[in-house]
C-alpha positions in Angstrom: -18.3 170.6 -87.4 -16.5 173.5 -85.9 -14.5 174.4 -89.5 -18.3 174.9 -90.6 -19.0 177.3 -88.4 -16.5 179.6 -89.4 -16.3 182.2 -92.0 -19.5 182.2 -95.1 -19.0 181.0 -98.3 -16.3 180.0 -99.8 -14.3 180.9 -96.4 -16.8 178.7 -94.7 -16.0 175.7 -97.5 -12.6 175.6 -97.1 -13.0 175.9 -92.8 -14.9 172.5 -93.1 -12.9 170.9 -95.5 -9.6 171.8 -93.5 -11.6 170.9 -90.4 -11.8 167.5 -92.4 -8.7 166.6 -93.2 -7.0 167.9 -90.1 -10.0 165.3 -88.3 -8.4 162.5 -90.6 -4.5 163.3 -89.9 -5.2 163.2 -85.9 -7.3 159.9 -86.4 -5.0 158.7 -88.5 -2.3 159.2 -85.9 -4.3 158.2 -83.2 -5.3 154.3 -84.6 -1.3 154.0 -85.6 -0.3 154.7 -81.7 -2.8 152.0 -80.4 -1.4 149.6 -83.1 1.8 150.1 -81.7 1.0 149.9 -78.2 -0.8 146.4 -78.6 0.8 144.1 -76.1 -0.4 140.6 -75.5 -0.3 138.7 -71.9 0.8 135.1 -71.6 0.4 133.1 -68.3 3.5 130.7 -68.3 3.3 127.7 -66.4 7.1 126.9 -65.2 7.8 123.3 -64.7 8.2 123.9 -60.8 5.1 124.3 -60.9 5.1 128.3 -60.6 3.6 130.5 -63.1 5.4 134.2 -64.6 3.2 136.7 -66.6 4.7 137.5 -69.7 4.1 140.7 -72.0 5.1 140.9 -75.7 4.5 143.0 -78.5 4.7 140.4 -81.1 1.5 138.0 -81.7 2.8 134.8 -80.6 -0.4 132.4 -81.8 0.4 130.0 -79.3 -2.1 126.8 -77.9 -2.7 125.7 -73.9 -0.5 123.3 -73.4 2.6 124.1 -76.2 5.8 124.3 -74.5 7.6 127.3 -74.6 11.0 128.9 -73.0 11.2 132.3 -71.5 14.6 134.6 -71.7 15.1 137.7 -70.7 11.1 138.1 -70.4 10.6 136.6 -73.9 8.5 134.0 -74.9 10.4 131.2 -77.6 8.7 128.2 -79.0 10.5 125.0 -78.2 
């Protein structure tokens, strides 16, 4: 750790556990900004036959085969 490399004794404590929690707050920070960016891809099969790639945030939990409609770039269940 870097915070233990600094300072001796109780200088060299408080580097580590400062190096610590500051390692916590940016990990922290980092797993909420992947949560947020999770976006799931759904191949839509029009009924002319075509197909349109849609991308969502939300987890839809839909099956091959279910029938949806898409607005606006939106998947809705029918």
């Amino acid at each position: 750790m870097i915070g233990h490399q600094i300072g001796s004794g109780r200088g060299n404590t408080a580097a580590t556990i400062a190096g610590a929690v500051g390692g916590a707050l940016v990990g922290s920070e980092i797993e909420k900004r992947q949560e947020q960016a999770t976006r799931y891809r759904v191949t839509v099969r029009l009924d002319s036959g075509s197909s349109v790639i849609v991308e969502d945030q939300r987890k839809l939990n839909l099956r091959v085969g279910e029938r949806v409609r898409v607005d606006d770039g939106r998947i809705h269940r029918i």
